[in-house]
Each structure stands twice: as C-alpha cells, then as structure tokens.
mmCIF file of the N, C-alpha and C atoms, coordinates in Angstrom:
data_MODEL
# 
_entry.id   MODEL 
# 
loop_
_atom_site.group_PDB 
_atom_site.id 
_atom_site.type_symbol 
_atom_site.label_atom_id 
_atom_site.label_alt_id 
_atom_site.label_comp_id 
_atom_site.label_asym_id 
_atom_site.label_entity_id 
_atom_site.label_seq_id 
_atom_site.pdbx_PDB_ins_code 
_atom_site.Cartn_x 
_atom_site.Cartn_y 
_atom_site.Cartn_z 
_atom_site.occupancy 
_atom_site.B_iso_or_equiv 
_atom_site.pdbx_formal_charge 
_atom_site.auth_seq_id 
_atom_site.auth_comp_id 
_atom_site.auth_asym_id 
_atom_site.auth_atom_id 
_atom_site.pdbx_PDB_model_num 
ATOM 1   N N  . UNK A 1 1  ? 20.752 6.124   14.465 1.00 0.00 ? 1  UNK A N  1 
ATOM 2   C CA . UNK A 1 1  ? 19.964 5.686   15.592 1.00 0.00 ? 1  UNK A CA 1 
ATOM 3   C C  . UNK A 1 1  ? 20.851 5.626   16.827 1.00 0.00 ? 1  UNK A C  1 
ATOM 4   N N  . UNK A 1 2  ? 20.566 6.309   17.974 1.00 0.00 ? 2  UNK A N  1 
ATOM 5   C CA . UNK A 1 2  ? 21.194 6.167   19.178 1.00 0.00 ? 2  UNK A CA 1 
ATOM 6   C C  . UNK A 1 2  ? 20.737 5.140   20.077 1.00 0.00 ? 2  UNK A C  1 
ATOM 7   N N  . UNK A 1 3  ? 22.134 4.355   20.507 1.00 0.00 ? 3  UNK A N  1 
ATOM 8   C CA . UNK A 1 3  ? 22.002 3.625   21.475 1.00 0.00 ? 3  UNK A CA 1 
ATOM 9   C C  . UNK A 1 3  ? 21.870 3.448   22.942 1.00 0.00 ? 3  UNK A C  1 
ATOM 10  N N  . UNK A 1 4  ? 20.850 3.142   23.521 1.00 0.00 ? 4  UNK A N  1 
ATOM 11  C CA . UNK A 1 4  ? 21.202 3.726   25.073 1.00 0.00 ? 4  UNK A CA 1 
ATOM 12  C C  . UNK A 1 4  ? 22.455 2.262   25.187 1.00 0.00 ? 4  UNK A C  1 
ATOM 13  N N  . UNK A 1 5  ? 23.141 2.505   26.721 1.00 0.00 ? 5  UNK A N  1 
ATOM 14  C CA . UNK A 1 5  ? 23.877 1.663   27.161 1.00 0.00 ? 5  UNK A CA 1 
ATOM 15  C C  . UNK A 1 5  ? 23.285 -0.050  27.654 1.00 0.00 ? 5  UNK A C  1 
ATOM 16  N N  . UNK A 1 6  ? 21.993 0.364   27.887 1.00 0.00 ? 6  UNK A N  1 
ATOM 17  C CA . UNK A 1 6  ? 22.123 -2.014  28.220 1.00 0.00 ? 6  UNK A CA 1 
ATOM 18  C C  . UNK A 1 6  ? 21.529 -2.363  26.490 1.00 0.00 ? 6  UNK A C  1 
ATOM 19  N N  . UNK A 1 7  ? 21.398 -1.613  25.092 1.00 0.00 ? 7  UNK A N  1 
ATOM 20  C CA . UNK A 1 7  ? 21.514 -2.392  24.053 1.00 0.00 ? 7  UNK A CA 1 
ATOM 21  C C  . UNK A 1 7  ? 22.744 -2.396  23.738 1.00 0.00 ? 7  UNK A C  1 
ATOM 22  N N  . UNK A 1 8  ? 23.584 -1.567  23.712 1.00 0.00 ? 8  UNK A N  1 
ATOM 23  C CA . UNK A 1 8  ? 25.063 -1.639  23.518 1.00 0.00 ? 8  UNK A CA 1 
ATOM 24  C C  . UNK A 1 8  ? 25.536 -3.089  24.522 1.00 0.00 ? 8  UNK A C  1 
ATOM 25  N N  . UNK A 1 9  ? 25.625 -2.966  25.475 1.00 0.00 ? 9  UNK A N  1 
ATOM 26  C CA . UNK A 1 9  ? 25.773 -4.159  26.091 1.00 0.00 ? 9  UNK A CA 1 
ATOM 27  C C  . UNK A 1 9  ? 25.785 -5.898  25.517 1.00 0.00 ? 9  UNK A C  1 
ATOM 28  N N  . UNK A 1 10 ? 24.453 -5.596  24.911 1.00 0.00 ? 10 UNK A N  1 
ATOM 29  C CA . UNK A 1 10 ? 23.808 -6.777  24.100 1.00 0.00 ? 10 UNK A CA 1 
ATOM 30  C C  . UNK A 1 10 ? 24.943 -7.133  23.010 1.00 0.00 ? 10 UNK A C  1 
ATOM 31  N N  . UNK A 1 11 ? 25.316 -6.210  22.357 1.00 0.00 ? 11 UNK A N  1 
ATOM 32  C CA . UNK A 1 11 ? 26.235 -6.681  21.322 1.00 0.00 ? 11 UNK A CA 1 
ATOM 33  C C  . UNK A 1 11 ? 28.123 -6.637  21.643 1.00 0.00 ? 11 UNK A C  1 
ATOM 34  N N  . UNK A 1 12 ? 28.257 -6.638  22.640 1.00 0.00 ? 12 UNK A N  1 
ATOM 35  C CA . UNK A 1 12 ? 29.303 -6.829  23.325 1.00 0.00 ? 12 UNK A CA 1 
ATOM 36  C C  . UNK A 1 12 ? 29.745 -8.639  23.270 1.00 0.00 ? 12 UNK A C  1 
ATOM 37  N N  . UNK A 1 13 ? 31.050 -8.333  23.429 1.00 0.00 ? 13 UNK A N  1 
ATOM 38  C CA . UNK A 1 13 ? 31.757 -9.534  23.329 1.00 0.00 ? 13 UNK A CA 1 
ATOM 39  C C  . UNK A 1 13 ? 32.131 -9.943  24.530 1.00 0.00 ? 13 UNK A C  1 
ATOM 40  N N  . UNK A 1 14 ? 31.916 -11.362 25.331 1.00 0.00 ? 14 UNK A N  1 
ATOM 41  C CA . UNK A 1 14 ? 31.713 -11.286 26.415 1.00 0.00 ? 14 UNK A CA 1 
ATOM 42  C C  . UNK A 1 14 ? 33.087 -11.506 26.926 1.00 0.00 ? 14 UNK A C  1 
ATOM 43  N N  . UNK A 1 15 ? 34.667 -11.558 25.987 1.00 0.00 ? 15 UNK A N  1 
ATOM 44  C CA . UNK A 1 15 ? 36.009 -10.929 26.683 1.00 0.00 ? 15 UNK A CA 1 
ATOM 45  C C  . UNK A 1 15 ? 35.857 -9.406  27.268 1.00 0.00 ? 15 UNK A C  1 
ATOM 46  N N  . UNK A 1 16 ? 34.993 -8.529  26.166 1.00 0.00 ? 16 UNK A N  1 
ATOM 47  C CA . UNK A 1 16 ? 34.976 -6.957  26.457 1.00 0.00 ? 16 UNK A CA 1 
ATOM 48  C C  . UNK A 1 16 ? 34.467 -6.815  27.925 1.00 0.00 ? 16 UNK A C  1 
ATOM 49  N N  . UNK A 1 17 ? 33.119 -7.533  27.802 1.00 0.00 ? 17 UNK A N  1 
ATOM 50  C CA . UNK A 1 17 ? 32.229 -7.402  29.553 1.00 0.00 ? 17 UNK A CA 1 
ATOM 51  C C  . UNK A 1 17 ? 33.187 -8.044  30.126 1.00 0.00 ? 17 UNK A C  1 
ATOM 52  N N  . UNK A 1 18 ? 33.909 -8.946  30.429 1.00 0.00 ? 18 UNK A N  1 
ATOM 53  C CA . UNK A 1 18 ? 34.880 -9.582  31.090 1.00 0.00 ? 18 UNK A CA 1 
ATOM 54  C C  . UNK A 1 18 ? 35.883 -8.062  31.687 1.00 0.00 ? 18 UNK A C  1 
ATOM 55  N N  . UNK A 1 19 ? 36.670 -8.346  30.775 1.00 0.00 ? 19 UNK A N  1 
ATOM 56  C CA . UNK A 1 19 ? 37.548 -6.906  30.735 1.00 0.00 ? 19 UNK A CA 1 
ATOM 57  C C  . UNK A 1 19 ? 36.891 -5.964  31.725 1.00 0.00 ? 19 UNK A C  1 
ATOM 58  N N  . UNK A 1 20 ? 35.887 -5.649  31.320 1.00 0.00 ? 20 UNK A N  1 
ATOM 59  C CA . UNK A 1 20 ? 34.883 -3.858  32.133 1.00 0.00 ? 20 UNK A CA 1 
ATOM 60  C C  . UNK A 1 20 ? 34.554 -4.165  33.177 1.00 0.00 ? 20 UNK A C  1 
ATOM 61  N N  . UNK A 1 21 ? 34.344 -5.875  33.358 1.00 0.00 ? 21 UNK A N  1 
ATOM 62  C CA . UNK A 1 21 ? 34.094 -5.991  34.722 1.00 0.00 ? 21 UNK A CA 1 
ATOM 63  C C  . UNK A 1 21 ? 34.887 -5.809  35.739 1.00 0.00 ? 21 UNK A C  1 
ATOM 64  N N  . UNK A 1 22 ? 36.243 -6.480  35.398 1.00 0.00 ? 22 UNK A N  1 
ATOM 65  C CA . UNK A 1 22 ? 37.556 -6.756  36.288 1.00 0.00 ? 22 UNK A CA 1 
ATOM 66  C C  . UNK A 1 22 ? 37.907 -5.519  36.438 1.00 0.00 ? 22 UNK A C  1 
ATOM 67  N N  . UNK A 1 23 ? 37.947 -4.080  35.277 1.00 0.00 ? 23 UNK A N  1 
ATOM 68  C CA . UNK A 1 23 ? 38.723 -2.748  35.321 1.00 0.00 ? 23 UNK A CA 1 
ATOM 69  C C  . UNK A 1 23 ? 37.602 -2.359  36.581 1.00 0.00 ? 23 UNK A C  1 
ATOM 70  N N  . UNK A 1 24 ? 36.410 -2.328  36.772 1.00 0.00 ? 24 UNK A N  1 
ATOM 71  C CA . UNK A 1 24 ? 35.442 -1.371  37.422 1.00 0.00 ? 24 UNK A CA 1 
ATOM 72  C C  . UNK A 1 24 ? 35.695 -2.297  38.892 1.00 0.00 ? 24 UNK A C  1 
ATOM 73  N N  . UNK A 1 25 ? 35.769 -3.612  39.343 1.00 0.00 ? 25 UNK A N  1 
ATOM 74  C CA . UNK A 1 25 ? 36.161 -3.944  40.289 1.00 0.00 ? 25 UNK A CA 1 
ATOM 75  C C  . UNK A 1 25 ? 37.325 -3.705  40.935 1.00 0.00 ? 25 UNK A C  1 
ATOM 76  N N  . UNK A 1 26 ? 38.502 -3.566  40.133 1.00 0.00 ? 26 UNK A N  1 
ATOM 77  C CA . UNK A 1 26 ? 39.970 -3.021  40.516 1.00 0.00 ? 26 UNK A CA 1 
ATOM 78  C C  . UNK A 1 26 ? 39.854 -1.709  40.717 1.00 0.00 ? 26 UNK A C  1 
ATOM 79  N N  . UNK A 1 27 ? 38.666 -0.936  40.062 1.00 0.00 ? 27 UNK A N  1 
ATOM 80  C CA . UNK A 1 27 ? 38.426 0.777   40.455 1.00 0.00 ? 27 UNK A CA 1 
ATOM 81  C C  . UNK A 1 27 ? 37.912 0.496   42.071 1.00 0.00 ? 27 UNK A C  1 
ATOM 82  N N  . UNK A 1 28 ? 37.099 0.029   42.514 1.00 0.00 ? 28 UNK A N  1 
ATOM 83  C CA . UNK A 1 28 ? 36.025 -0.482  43.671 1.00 0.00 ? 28 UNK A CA 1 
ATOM 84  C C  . UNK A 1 28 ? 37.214 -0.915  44.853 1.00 0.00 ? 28 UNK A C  1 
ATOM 85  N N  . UNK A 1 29 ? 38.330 -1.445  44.545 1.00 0.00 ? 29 UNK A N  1 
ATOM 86  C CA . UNK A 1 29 ? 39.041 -2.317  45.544 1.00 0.00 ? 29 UNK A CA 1 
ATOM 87  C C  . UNK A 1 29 ? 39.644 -1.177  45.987 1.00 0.00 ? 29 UNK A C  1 
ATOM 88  N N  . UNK A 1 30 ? 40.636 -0.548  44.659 1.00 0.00 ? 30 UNK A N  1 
ATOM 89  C CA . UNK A 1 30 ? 41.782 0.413   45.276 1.00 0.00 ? 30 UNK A CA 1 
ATOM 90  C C  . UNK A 1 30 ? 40.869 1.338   46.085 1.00 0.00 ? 30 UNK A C  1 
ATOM 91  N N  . UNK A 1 31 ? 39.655 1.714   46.505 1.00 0.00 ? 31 UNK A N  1 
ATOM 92  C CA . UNK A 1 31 ? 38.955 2.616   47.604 1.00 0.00 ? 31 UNK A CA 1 
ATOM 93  C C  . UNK A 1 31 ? 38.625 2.203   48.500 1.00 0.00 ? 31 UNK A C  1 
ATOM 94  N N  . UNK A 1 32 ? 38.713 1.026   48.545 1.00 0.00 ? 32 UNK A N  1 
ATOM 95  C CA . UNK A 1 32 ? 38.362 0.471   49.949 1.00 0.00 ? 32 UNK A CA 1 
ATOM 96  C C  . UNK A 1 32 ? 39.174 0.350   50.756 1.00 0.00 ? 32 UNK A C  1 
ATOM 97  N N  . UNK A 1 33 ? 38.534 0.380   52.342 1.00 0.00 ? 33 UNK A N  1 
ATOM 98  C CA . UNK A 1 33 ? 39.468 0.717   53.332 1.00 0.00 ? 33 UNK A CA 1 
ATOM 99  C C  . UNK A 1 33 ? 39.703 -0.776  53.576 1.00 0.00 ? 33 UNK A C  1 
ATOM 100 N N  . UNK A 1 34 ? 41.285 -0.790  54.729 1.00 0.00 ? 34 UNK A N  1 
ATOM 101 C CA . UNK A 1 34 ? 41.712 -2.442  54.638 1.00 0.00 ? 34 UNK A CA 1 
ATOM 102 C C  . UNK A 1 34 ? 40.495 -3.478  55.708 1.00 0.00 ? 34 UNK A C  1 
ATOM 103 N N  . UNK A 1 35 ? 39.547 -3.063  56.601 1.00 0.00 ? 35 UNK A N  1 
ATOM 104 C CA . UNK A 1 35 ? 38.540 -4.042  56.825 1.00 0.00 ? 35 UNK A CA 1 
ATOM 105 C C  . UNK A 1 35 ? 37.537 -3.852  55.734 1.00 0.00 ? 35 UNK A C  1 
ATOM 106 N N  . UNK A 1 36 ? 37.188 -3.509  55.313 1.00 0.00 ? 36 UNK A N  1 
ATOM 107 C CA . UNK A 1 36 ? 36.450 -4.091  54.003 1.00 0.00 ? 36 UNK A CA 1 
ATOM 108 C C  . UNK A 1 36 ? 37.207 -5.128  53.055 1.00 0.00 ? 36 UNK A C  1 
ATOM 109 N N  . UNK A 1 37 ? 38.368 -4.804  52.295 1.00 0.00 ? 37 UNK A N  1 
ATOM 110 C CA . UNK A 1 37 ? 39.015 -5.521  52.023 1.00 0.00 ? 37 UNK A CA 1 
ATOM 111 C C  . UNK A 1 37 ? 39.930 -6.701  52.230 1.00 0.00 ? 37 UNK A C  1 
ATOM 112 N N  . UNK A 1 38 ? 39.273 -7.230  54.102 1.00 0.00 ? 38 UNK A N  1 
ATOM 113 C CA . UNK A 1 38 ? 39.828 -8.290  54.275 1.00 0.00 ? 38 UNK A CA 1 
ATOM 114 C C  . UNK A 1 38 ? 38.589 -9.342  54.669 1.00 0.00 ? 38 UNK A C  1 
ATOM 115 N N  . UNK A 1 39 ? 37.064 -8.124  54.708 1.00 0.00 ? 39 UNK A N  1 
ATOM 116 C CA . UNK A 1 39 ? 35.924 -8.686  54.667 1.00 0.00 ? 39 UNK A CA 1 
ATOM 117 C C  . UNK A 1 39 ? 35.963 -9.505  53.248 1.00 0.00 ? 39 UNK A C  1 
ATOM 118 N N  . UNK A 1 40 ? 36.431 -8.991  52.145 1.00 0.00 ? 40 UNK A N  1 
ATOM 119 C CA . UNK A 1 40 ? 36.245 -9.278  50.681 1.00 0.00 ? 40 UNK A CA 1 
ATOM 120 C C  . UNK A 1 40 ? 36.951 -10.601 50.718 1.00 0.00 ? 40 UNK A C  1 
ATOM 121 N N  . UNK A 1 41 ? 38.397 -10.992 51.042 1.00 0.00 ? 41 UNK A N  1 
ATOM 122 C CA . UNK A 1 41 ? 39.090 -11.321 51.381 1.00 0.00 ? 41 UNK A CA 1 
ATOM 123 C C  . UNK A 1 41 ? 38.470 -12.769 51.604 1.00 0.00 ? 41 UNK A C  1 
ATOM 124 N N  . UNK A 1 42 ? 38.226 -12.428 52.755 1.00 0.00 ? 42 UNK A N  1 
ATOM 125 C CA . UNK A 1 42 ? 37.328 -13.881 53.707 1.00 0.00 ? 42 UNK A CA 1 
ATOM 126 C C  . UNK A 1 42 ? 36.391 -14.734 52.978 1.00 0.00 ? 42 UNK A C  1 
ATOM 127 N N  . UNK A 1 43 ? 35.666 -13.607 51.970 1.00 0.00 ? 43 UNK A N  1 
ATOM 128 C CA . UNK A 1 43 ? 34.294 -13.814 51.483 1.00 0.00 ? 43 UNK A CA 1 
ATOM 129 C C  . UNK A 1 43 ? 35.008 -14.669 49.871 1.00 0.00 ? 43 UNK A C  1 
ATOM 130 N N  . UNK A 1 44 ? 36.022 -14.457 49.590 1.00 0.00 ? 44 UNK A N  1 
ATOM 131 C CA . UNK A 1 44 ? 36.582 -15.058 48.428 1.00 0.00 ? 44 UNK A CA 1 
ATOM 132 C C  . UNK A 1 44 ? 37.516 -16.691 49.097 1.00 0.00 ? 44 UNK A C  1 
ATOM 133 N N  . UNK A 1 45 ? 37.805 -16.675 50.297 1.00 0.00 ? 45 UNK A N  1 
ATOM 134 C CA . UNK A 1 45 ? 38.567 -17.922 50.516 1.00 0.00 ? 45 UNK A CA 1 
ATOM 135 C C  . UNK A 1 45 ? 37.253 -18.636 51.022 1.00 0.00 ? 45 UNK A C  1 
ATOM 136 N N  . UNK A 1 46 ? 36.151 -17.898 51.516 1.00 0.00 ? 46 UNK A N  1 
ATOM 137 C CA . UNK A 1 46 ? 35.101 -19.440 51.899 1.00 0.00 ? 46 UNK A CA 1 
ATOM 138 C C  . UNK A 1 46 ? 34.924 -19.728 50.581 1.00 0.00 ? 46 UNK A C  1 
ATOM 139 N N  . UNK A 1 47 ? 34.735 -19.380 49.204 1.00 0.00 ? 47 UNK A N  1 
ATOM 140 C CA . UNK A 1 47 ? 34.054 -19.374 48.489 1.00 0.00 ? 47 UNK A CA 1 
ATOM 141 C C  . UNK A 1 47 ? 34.936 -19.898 47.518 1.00 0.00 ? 47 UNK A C  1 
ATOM 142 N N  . UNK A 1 48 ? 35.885 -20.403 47.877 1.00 0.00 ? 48 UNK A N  1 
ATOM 143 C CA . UNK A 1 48 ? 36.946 -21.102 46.583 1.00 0.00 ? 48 UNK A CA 1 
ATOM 144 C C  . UNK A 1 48 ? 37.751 -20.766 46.001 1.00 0.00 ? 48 UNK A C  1 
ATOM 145 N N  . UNK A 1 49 ? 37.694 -19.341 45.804 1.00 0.00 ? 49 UNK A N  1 
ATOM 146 C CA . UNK A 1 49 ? 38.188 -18.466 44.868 1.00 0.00 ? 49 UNK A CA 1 
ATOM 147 C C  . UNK A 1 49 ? 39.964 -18.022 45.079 1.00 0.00 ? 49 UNK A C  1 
ATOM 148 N N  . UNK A 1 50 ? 40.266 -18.035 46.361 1.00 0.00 ? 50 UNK A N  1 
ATOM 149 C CA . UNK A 1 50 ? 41.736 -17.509 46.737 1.00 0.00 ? 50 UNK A CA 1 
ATOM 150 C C  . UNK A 1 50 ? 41.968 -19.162 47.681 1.00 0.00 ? 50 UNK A C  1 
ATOM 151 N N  . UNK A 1 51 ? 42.840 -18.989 47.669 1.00 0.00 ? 51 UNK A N  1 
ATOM 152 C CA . UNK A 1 51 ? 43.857 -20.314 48.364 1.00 0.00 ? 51 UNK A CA 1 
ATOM 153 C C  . UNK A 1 51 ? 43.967 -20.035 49.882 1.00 0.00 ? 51 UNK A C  1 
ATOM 154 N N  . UNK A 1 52 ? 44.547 -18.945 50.436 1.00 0.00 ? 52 UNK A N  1 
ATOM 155 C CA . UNK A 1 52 ? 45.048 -18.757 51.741 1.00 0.00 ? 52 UNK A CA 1 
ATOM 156 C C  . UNK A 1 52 ? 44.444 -17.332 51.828 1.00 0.00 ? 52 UNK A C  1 
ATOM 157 N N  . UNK A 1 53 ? 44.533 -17.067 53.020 1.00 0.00 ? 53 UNK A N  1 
ATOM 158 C CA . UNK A 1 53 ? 44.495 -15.889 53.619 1.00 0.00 ? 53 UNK A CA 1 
ATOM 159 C C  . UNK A 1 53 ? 45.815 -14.838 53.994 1.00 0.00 ? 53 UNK A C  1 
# 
C-alpha cells in the first residue's frame, strides 16, 4: 500500500518533524537576502526568541 506524504507524516516522531523542520528553515535562511533576514531577526527579538539584536 502506498503512502502519500501528510499520512507518512502522521506516523512520524515528533524529534524527526522537529529535525525537518529546522533542516528546511536553515535551507529558507541561507537564501535570503540580508533585509529579509534582519526583518526575521526583529520579528524573533519582539517575540522572545533571540536576546539582542
């Protein structure tokens, strides 16, 4: 029986989705140009997530 990809998903371990998430976001960053990435930036220190700018 073939699986499409969001039932595969379902039986995923949620370190694995963890993992796929962070690799496909670190794919997403290294292309972005540096004002986007200091838009991102901004959007992570209002939001708790990074310490300083």
């Amino acid at each position: 029986m073939a699986t499409n990809r969001f039932t595969s998903r379902l039986s995923m371990s949620d370190d694995y989705k963890r993992q796929m998430l962070i690799q496909k976001i670190e794919q997403a960053v290294e292309n972005m140009t540096l004002s986007e990435l200091e838009a991102v930036s901004y959007d992570l220190f209002t939001k708790g997530y990074i310490e300083s700018l």
